[in-house]
C-alpha positions in Angstrom: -19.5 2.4 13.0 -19.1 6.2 13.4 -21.9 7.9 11.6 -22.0 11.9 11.1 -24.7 13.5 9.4 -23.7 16.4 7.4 -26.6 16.4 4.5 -28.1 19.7 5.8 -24.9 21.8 5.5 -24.7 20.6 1.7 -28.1 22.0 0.7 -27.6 24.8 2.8 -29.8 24.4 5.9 -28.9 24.2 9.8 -27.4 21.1 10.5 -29.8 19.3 13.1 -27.5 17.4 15.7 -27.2 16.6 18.8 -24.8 19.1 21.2 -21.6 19.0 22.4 -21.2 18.4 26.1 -20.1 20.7 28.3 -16.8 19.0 28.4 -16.0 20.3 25.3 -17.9 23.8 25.0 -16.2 26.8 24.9 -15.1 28.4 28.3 -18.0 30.0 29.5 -16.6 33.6 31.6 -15.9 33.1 35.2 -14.8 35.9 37.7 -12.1 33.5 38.3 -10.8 33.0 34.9 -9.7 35.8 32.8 -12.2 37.5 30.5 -10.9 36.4 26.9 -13.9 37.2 24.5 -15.0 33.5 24.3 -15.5 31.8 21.2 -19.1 32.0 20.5 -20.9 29.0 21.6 -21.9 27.0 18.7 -25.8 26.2 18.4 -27.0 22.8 18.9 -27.3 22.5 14.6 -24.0 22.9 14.0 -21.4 19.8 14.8 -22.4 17.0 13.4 -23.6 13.7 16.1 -21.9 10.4 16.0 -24.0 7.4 16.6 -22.3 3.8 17.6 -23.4 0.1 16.3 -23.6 -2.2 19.1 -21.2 -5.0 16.5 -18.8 -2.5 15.9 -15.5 -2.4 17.7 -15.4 2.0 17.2 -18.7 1.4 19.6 -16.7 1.2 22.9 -14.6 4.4 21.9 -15.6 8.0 23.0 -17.8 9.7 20.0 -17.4 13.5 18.8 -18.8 15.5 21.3 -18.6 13.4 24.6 -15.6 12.9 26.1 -15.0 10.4 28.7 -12.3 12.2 30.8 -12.6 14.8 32.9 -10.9 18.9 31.6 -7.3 18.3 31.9 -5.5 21.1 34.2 -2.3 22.6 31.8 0.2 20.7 32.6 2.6 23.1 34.6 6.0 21.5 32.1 4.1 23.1 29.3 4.5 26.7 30.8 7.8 27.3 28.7 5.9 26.4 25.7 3.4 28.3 26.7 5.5 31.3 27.4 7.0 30.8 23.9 4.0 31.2 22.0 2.6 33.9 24.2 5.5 36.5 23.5 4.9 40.0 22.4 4.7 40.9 18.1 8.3 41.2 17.3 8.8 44.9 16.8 8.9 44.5 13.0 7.1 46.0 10.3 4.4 43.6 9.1 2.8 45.7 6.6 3.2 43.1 4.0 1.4 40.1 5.9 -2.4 40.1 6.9 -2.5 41.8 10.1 -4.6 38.6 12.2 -1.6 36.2 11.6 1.1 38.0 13.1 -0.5 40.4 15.5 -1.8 38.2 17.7 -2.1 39.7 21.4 -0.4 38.7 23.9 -1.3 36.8 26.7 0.6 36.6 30.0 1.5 32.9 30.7 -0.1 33.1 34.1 -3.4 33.8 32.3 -3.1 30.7 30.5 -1.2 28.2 31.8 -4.1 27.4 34.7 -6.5 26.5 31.6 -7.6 23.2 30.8 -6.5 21.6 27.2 -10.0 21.6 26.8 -10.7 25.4 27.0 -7.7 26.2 25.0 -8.4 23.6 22.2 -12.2 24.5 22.6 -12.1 27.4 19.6 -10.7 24.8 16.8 -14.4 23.3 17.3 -15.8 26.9 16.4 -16.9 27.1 12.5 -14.4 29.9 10.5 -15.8 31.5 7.8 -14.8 31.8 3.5 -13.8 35.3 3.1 -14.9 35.4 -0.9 -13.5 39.5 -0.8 -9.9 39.0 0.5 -8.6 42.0 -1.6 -6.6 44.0 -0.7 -5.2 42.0 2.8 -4.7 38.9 1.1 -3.2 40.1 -2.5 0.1 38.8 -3.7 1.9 41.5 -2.6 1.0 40.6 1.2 1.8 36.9 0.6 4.3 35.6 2.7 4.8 32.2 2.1 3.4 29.2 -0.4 2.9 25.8 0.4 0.2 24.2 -1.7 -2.7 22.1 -1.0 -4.3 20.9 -4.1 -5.4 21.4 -7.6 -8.8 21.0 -9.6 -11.1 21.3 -12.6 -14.9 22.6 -12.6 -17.3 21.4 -15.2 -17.0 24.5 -16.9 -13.5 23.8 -17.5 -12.1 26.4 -14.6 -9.1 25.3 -12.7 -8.9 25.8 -8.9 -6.1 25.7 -7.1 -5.3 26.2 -3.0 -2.5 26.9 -1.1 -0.6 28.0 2.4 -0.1 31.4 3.5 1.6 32.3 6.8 3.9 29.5 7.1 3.7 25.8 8.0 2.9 26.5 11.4 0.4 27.9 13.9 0.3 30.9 11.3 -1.2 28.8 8.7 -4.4 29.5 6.4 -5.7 28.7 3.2 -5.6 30.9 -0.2 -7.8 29.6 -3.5 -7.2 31.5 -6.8 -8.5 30.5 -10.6 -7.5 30.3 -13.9 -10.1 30.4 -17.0 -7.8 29.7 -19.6 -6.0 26.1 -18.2 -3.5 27.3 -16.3 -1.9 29.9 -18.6 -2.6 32.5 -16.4 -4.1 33.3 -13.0 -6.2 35.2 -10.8 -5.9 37.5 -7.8 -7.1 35.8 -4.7 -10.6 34.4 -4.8 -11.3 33.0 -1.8 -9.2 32.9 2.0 -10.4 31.0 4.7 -7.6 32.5 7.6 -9.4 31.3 11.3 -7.5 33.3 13.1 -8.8 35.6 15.6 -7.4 37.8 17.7 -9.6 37.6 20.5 -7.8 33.7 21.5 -5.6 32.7 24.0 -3.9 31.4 21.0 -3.0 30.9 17.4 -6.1 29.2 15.7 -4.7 27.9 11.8 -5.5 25.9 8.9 -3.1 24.1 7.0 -4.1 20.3 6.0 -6.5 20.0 3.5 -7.3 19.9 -0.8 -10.1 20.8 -3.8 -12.3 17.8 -4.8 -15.2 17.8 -7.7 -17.5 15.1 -7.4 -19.3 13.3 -9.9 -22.1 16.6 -9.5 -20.3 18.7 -10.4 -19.6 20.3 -6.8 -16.6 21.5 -5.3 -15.4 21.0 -1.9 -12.7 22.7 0.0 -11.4 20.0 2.8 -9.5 21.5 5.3 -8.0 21.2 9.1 -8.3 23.2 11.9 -6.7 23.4 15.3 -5.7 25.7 18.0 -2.1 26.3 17.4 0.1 24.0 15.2 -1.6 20.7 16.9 -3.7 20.1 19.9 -3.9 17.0 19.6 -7.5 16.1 18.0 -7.6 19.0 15.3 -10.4 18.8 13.1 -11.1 17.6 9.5 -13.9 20.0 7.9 -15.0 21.1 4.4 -17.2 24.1 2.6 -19.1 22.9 -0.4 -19.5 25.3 -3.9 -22.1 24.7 -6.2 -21.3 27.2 -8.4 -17.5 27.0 -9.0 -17.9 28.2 -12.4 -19.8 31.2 -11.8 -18.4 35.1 -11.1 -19.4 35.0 -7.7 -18.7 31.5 -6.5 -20.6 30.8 -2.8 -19.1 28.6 -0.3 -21.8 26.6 2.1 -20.9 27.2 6.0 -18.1 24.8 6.9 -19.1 21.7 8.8 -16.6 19.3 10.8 -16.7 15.6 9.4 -14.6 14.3 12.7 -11.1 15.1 14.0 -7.9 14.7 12.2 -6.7 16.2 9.0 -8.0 15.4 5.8 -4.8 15.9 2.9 -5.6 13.7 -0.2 -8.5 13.9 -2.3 -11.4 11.2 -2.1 -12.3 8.2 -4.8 -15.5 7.2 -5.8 -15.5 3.2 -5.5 -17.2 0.7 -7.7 -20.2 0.6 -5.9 -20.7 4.5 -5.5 -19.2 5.3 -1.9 -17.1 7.5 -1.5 -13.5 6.9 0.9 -12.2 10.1 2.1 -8.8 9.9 3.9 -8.6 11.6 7.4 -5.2 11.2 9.7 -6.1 11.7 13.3 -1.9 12.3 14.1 0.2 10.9 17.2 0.6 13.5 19.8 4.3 13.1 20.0 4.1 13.8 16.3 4.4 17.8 16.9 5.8 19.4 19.9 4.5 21.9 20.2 2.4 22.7 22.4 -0.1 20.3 23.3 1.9 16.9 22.1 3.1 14.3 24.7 1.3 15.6 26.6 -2.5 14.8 28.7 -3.9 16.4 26.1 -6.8 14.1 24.1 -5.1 10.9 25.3 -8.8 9.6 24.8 -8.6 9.2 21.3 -5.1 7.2 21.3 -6.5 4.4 20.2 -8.0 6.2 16.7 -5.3 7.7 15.4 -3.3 6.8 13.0 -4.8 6.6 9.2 -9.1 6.4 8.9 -10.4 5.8 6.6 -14.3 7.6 6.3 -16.9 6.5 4.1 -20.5 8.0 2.4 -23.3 6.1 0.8 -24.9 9.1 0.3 -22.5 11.5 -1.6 -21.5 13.5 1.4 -24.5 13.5 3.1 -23.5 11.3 6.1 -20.0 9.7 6.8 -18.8 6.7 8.5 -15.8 5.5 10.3 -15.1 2.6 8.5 -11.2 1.5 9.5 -8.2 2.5 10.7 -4.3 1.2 9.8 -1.5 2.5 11.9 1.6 2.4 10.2 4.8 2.3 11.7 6.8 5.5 12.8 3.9 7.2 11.2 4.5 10.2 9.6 1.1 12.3 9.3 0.0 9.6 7.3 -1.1 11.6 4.4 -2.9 8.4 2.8 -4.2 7.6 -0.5 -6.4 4.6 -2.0 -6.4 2.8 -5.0 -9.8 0.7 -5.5 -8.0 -2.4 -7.6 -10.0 -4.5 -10.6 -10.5 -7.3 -7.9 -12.7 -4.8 -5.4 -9.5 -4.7 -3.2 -8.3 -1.4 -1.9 -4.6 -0.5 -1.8 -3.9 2.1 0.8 -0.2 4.2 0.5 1.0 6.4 3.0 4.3 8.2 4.3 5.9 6.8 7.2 9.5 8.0 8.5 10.9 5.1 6.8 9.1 6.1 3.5 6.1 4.7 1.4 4.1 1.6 3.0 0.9 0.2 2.1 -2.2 -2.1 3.5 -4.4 -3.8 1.5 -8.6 -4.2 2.7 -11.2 -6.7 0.9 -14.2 -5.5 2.8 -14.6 -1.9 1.5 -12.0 -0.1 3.8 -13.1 -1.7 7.4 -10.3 -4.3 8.3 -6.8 -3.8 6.5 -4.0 -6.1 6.5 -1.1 -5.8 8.1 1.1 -2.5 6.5 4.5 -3.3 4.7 7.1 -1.3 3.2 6.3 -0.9 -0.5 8.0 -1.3 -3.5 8.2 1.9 -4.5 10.6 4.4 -2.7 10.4 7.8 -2.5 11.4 10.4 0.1 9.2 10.7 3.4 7.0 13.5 2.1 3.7 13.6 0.2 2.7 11.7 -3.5 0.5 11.4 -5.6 -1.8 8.3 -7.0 -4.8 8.3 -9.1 -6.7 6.0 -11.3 -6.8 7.2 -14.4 -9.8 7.3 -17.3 -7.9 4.7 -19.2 -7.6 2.1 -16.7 -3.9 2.8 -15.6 -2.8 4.2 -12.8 -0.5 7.6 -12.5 1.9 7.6 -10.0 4.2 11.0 -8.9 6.7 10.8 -6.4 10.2 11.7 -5.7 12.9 9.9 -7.8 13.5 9.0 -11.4 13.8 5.4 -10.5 11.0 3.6 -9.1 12.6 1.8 -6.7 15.2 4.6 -6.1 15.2 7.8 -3.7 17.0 10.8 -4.3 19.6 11.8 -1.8 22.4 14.5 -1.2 25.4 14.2 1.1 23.5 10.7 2.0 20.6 12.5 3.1 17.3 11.9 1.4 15.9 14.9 -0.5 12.8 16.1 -2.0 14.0 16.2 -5.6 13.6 14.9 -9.1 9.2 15.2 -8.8 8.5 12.5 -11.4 5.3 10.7 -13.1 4.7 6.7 -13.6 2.0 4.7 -15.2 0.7 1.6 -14.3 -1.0 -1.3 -16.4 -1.6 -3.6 -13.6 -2.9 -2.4 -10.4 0.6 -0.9 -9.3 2.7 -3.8 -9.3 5.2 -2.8 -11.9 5.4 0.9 -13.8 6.3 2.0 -16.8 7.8 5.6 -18.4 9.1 8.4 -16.1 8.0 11.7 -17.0 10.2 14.4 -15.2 8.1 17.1 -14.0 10.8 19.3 -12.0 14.6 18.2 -11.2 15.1 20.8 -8.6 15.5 20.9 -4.8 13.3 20.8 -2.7 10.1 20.4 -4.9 7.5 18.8 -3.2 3.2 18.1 -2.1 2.1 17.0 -5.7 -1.7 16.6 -6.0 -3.7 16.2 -9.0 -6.5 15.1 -11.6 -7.6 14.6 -15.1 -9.3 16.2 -17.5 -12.3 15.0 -19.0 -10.0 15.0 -22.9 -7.6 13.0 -20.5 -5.2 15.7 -19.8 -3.1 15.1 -16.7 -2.9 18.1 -14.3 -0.7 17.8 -11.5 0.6 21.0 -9.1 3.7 20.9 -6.4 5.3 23.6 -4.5 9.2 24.7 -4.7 11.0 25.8 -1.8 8.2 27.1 0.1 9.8 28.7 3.0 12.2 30.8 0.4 10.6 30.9 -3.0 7.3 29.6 -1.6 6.3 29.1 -5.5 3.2 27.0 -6.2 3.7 25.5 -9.5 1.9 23.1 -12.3 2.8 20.8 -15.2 0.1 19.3 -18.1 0.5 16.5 -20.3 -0.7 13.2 -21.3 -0.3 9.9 -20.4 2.0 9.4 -23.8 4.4 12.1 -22.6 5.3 9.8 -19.4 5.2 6.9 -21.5 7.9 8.9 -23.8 10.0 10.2 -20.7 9.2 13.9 -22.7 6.9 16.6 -23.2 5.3 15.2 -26.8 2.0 16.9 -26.6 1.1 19.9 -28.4 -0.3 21.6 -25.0 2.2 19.5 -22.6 4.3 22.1 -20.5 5.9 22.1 -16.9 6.7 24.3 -14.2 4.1 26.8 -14.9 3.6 29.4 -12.3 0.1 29.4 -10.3 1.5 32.0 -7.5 4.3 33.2 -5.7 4.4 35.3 -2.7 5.8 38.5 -2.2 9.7 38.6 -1.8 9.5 41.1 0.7 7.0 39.8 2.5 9.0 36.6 2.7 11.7 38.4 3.9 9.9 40.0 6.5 8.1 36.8 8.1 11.6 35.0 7.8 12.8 37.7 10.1 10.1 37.6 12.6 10.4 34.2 12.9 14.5 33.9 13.6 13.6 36.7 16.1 10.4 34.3 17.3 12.9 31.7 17.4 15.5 33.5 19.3 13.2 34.8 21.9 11.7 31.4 22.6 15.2 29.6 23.4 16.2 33.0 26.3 12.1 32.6 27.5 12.6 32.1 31.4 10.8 29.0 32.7 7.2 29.7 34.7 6.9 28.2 37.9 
């Protein structure tokens, strides 16, 4: 199995571990090569070492840290891509939008394109930092976009929530705001963690990830990392708070768990591990720039959906399994431990929800089928619940129906489902928002047994990050019953303006890209 130990980081100390190799270092500076400001080389404390059982079959595959091919030259049928990304700041105004996203320098191709995937990717390995005084850059009136991540509750009662500025897209990074008095209202800002820089070759964002208390108490912050929208190995990290309640919340130093993208929260099984979800995602999966490509074909034969474990609460993890679902569509998996000790694993694939069921704790899974229910290809939502049951949110009033438009499938009708019996059949159907597109609900409970769920609606327009609360009874009832049960209440939106302004920059983005001429 893949171990990582990441105990230190959580108490706050160096993390002691063995380095990288230099096959995966940042670019030291070379008269030859041009003289970026290199990402600052990481000591040996601070990426956590895998270690490799003997009986396990992850033992033959490369670990973290020590890869088995030599730097791949750029491939020269990337330079168009390459050309694309490395364009000049459209000449538009950006006041609105935090300068690091869109006024990233540029490059000339020819100063790039003779770069190994390696030395370009190199900076996603780099730790970014929590800004926790993001006022004024990142205040709602230079929010450009709202795509959320995840919702959750402190001990003290405080909600957290997290969400997408910049775009879905190289531009990406995370935004956390609070609310003291259960969702009624919220608070500027709180937190940002933006890893851009504009000392790369190229974009470096943040846009997979979600809030998680554990039974402590503590929060985490999961999130991805990558050099632009996917280089094919990203990275799934998280920052730990202690204090989530407090004034002046502190965020430990982020620490990478493995590669991948972590975007569902983890469960706490019967026996006290913990299973956190990480997708390591097909490189044909985004094209942009770095997929189909040479680029971390290495790890081909881990991607798909892992499934990571702790004995420890966090301290260490372990690669436990892996299922790789057909036409996979960033995974974006969730378990279910059942009343027999069986997990259930659901995940999005391009033909929609399919599942795999393990009996061994998460290391071998059977072979994935098409599940019963149906829901558009996009993310949902499943929790066991206090009570036994099991809540359920996807797309659809139906259970075993999808809503469409003009035959397409559609992101539509968010609606919540209880189960009795480990999933098999569901009862109720609590509409939570009948608009289009609504969509990326995540969630939890409340320790009264309030259900909190948060989605996002239309996020490239609207970009509105929204929340319902109610009670298991209300989805029972198909209605709102309870006396504090409301939907569609607002957590953020971003700034019209602003939206109108990155919308712009990106047709023009767009438009330059297709007239780009092609680099020999």
């Amino acid at each position: 199995m893949d171990r990582l130990s990441t105990s230190p980081a959580i108490s706050g100390a160096a993390l002691t571990t063995t380095s990288p190799s230099s096959s995966t270092r940042p670019p030291a500076s070379s008269p030859s090569r041009p003289r970026f400001p290199s990402p600052r080389p990481w000591p040996s404390s601070s990426a956590p070492a895998l270690s490799h059982s003997s009986s396990s079959p992850a033992a033959a595959e490369s670990p973290e840290g020590r890869l088995s091919r030599p730097a791949h030259p750029f491939p020269a049928s990337m330079n168009r891509i390459l050309l694309t990304l490395l364009l000049p700041a459209v000449s538009t105004p950006m006041s609105a939008a935090p300068a690091a996203v869109w006024n990233h320098p540029v490059r000339p191709p020819e100063e790039i394109a003779h770069l190994s995937v390696e030395e370009l990717a190199a900076p996603a390995l780099v730790p970014p930092s929590v800004n926790t005084s993001p006022l004024p850059e990142y205040g709602y009136d230079r929010l450009d976009y709202g795509m959320t991540i995840g919702i959750e509750r402190t001990p003290g009662g405080r909600l957290w929530a997290c969400w997408v500025g910049g775009g879905d897209s190289d531009k990406a990074f995370f935004v956390l705001a609070t609310s003291d008095d259960d969702g009624e209202t919220w608070s500027q800002p709180r937190a940002v963690l933006d890893p851009h820089d504009e000392s790369l070759p190229l974009r470096r964002r943040t846009v997979v990830g979600n809030l998680w208390t554990d039974p402590k108490g503590r929060l985490w912050l999961f999130f991805d990392q990558s050099t632009a929208m996917f280089d094919g190995r990203a990275g799934s990290w998280f920052t730990l708070c202690e204090n989530p309640d407090a004034d002046q919340p502190v965020w430990s130093r982020p620490v990478r768990i493995w590669h991948g993208s972590t975007l569902n929260k983890p469960i706490v099984l019967a026996n006290g591990d913990w299973l956190l979800p990480i997708s390591l995602w097909h490189r044909g999966l985004i094209h942009k720039p770095f997929a189909e490509r040479d680029a971390f074909r290495e790890l081909d034969s881990l991607r798909g959906a892992n499934v990571f474990a702790s004995g420890d609460e966090g301290r260490t993890w372990e690669r436990r399994g892996r299922v790789a679902f057909p036409r996979p569509n960033f995974d974006e998996h969730m378990f279910i431990e059942r009343r027999d000790g069986t997990i259930w694993m659901t995940a999005r694939t391009r033909r929609g929800l399919y599942e795999s069921i393990s009996a061994d704790g998460g290391r071998t899974w059977s072979a994935p089928v098409e599940s019963a229910i149906k829901t558009a290809s996009a993310r949902h939502f499943i929790r066991r619940l206090a009570s036994g049951n099991i809540l359920l949110v996807k797309y659809g009033e139906k259970i075993d129906e999808v809503p469409t438009r003009d035959g397409k499938t559609v992101r539509s009708h968010l609606t919540a489902f209880l189960s009795d019996d480990d999933g098999h059949t569901w009862k109720g159907g609590l509409l939570l928002d009948d608009r289009t597109p609504v969509t990326y609900p995540d969630g939890f409970q409340a320790p009264d047994g309030t259900l909190y769920v948060s989605w996002d609606k239309s996020r490239n327009a609207e970009g509105e990050v929204l929340m319902a609360r109610f009670t298991e009874a209300d989805i029972l009832a198909g209605e709102f019953t309870g006396p504090r049960s409301r939907t569609r209440m607002l957590i953020s939106r971003p700034d019209p303006e602003a939206v109108r302004i990155r919308r712009q920059h990106e047709n023009l983005e767009k438009a330059a890209a297709q007239s780009a001429p092609k680099v020999p």
